[in-house]
C-alpha positions as CSV (number, residue, x, y, z in Angstrom):
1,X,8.6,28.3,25.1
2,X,6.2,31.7,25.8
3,X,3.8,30.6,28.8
4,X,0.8,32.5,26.7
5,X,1.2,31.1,23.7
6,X,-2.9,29.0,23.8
7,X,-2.3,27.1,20.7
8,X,0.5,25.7,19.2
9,X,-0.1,23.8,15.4
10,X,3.3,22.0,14.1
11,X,2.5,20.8,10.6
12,X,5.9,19.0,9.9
13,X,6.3,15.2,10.7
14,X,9.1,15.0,12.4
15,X,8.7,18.6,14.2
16,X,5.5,16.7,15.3
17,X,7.1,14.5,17.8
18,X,9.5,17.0,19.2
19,X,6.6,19.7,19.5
20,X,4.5,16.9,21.2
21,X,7.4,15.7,23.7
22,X,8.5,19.1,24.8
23,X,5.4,20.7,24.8
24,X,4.0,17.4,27.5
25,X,7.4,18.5,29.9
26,X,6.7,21.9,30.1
27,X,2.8,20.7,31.3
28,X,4.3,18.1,33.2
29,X,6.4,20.3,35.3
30,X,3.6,22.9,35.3
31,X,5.9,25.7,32.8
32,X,3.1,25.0,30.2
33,X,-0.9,25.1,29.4
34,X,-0.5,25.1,25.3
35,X,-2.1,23.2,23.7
36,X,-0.9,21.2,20.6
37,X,-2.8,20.9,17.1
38,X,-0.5,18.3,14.5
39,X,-1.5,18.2,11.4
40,X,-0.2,15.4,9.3
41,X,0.1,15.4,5.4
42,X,1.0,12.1,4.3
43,X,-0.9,8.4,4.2
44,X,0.9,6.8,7.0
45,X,0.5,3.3,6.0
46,X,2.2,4.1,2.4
47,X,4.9,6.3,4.0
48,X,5.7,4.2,7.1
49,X,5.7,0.7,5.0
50,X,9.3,0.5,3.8
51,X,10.9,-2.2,5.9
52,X,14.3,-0.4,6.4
53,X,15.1,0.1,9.8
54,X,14.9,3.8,10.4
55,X,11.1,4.3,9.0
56,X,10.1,1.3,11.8
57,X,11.7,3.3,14.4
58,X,10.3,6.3,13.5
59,X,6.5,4.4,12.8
60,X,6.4,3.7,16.6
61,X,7.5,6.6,17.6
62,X,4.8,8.6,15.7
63,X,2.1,6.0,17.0
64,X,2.9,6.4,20.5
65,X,3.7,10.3,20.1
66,X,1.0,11.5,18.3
67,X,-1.8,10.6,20.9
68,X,-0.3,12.8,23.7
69,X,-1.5,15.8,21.1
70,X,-4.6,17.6,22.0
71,X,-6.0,17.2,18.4
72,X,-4.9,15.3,15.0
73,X,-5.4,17.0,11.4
74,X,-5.0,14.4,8.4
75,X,-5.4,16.6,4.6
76,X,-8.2,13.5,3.4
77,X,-10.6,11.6,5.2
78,X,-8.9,8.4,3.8
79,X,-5.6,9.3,4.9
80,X,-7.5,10.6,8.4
81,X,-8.7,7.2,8.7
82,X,-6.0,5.5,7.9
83,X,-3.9,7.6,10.7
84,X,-6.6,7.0,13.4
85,X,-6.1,3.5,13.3
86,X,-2.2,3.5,14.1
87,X,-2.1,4.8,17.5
88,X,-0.7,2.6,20.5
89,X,-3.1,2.7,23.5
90,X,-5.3,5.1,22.0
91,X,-8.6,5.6,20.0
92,X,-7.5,9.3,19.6
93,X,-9.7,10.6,16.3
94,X,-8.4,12.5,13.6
95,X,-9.8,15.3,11.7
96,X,-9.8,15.2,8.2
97,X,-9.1,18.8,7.0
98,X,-8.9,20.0,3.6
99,X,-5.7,22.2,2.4
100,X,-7.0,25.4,0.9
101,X,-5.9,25.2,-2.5
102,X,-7.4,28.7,-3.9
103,X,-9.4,31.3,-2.6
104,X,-13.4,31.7,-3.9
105,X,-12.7,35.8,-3.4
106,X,-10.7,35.0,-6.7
107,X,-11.4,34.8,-10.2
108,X,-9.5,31.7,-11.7
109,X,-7.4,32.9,-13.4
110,X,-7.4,33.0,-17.6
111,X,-4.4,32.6,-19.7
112,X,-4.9,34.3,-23.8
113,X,-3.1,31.8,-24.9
114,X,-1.8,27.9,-24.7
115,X,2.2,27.6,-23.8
116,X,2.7,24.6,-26.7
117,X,2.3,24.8,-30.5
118,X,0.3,21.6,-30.7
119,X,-2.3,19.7,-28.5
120,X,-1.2,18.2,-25.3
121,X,-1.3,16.0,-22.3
122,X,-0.4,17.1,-19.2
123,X,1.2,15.8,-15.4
124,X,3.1,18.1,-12.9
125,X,5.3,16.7,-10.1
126,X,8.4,16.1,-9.1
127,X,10.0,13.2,-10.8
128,X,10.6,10.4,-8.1
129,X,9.6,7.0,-7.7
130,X,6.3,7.6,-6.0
131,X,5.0,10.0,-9.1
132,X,5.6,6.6,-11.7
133,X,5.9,8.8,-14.7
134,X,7.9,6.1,-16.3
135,X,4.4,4.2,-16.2
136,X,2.8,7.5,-17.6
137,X,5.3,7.4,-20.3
138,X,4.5,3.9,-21.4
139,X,0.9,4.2,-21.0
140,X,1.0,6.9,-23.6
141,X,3.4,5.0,-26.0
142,X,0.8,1.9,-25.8
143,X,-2.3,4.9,-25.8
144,X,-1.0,4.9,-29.2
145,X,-1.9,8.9,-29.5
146,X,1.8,10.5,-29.7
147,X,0.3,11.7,-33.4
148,X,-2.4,13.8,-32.4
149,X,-0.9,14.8,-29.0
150,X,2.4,15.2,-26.8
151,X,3.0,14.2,-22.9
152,X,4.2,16.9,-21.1
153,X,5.7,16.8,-17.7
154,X,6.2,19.1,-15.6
155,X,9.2,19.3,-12.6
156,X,12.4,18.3,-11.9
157,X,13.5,15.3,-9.4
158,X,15.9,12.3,-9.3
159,X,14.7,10.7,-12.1
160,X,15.4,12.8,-15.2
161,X,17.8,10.2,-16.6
162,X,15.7,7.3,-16.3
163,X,12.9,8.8,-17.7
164,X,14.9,10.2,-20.6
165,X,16.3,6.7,-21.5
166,X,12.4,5.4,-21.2
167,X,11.3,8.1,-23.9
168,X,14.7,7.6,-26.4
169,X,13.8,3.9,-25.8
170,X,10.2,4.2,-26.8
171,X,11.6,7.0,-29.7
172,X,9.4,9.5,-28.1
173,X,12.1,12.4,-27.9
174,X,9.7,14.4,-30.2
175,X,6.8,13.9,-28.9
176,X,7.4,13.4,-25.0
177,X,9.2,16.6,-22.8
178,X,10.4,16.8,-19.4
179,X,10.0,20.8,-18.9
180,X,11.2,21.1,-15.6
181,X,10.2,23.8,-12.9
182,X,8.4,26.6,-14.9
183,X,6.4,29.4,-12.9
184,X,3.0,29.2,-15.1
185,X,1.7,25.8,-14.2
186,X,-2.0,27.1,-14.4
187,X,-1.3,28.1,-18.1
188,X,-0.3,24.6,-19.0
189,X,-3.0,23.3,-16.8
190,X,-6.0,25.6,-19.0
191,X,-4.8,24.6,-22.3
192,X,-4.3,20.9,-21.3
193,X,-6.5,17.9,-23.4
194,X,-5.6,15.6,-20.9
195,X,-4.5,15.9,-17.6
196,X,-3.0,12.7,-15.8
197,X,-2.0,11.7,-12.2
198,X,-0.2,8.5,-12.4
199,X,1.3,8.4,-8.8
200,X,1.2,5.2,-6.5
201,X,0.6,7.1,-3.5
202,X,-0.2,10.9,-2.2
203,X,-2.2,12.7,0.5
204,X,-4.0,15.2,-1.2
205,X,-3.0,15.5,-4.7
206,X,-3.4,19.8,-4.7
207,X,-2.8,19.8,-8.8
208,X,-6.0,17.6,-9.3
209,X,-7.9,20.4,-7.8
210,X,-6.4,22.7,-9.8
211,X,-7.2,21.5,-13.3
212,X,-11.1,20.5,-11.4
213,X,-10.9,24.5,-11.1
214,X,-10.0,24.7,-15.4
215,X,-12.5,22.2,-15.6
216,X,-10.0,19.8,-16.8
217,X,-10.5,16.0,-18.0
218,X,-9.0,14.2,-15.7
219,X,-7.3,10.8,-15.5
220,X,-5.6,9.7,-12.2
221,X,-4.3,6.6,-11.0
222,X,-6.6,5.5,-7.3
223,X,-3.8,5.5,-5.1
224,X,-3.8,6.1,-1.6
225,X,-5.4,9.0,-0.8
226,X,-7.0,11.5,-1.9
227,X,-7.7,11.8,-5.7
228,X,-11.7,9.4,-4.9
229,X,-12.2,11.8,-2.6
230,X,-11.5,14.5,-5.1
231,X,-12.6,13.1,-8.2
232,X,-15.9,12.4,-6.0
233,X,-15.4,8.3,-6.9
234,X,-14.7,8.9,-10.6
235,X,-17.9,11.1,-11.0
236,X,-15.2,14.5,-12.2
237,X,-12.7,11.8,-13.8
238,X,-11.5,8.7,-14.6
239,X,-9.8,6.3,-11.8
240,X,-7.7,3.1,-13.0
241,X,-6.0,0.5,-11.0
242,X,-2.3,1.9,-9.4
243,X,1.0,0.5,-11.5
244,X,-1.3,-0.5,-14.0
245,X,0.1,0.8,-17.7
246,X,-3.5,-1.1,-19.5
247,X,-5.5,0.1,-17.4
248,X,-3.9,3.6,-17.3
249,X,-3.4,3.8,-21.7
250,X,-7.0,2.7,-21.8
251,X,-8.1,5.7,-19.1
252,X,-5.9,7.9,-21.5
253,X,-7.9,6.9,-24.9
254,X,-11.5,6.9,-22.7
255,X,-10.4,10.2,-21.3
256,X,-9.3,12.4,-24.1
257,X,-12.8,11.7,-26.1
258,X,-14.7,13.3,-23.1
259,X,-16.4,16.6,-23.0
260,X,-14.9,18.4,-20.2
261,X,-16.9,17.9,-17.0
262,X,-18.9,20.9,-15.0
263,X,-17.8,21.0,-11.4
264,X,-20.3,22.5,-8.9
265,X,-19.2,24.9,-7.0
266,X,-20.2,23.5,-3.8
267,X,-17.8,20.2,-4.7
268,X,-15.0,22.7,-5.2
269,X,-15.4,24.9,-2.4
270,X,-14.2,21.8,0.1
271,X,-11.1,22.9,-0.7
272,X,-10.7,26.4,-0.6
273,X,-9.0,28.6,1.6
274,X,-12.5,29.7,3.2
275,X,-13.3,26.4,3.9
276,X,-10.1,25.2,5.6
277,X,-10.2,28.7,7.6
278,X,-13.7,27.7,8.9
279,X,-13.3,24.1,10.3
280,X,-9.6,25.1,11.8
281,X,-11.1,27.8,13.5
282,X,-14.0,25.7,15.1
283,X,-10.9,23.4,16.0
284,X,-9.2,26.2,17.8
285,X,-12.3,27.7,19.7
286,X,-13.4,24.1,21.1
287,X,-9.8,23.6,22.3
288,X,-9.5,27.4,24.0
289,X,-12.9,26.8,25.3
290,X,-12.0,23.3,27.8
291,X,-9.2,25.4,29.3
């Protein structure tokens, strides 16, 4: 490693602990004065809580790692919290930090017209487990709306076949459409009646603040972490219980008969580009300033 490199920020997990450990040898044998900035973009407690044996190995590791660090990044303040609370011998703090999801030098930008033929509800991510769009699916089917409007989903993932035997068992293939990876999201996203998170957990769900910037209604599921802190505690949508298909088919009839909210610009600008910019940079002057 360069002996004038001042700051070093490793934003992958498991390059965490390897930048962390080398970085401490090269100090400890005096080859080194970097400093070290993780950033961490997962809720630890939902990601590490699998009881298989390689995620408990690697749960210690990260909570005995992570404090030799010189600072801790965490994308939401729940998730932030949640991390701070792990560490072995140590009442290291993390900062929450915003990912900058768009920039306010740009216009958002305007699509002439909407990608389907008829009216539609929308979710984007990648079909696995921890997205439960098989829930989604089921919560639409018992919305009892599949006349007035489809569910589509956009992404690809490991559970295409499940969820297609989920819709050809509900006899929604006409009404229900896995889309796969398309490269207009935002299109889908502006002409949207509905847009719906249904996932058990996340960090900082990145497509909520995207249809906040369409002005979108919005239903999401309250999962651990990040769309309260987005939705500002329902006030810019609807939050229902996680796993929950009443609860989510009842958010999915309250929420389509809304008038689309009006987000302030002050709400949105948390996560901009800008505004991630500024608080790493104050991050990065107060750690060149102790050497």
């Amino acid at each position: 490693m360069r002996r004038d490199i001042e700051i070093l920020i490793s934003i992958a997990e498991h390059a965490n602990i390897i930048v962390t450990i080398m970085v401490n040898l090269l100090r400890f044998m005096s080859l080194s004065n970097t400093k070290i900035i993780l950033v961490h973009h997962t809720h630890f407690s939902a990601t590490y809580s699998a009881s298989n044996r390689y995620k408990k190995i690697l749960s210690l590791i990260t909570k005995a790692i992570y404090p030799l660090s010189d600072e801790i990044v965490a994308v939401s303040k729940e998730s932030a919290l949640d991390l701070s609370r792990q560490f072995l011998f140590s009442n290291k703090p993390v900062h929450p930090i915003y990912n900058g999801v768009f920039s306010t030098n740009q216009n958002v930008q305007i699509f002439s017209q909407s990608p389907r033929n008829r009216p539609y509800i929308l979710a984007v991510g990648r079909l696995n487990r921890e997205k439960n769009f098989g829930l989604l699916i089921r919560a639409y089917y018992k919305a009892e709306i599949s006349h007035e409007f489809d569910l589509i989903i956009l992404g690809e993932g490991s559970e295409r076949n499940f969820l297609e035997s989920i819709i050809t068992e509900l006899n929604l293939s006409d009404r229900v459409f896995l889309v796969g990876h398309i490269s207009n999201v935002r299109s889908y996203i502006q002409y949207c009646e509905l847009f719906v998170l249904s996932s058990n957990r996340e960090a900082l769900p990145t497509v909520l603040i995207e249809a906040m910037q369409y002005n979108s209604r919005i239903v999401s599921t309250d999962c651990t972490s990040g769309p309260r802190e987005i939705l500002a505690d329902g006030l810019y949508g609807i939050l229902v219980p996680v796993n929950n298909i009443e609860a989510l088919a009842k958010g999915i009839q309250e929420g389509i008969k809304q008038t689309r909210p009006i987000i302030p610009t002050d709400h949105l600008h948390q996560f901009s580009t800008e505004s991630s910019v500024q608080f790493y940079s104050s991050l990065i002057e107060n750690l060149i300033s102790q050497k």
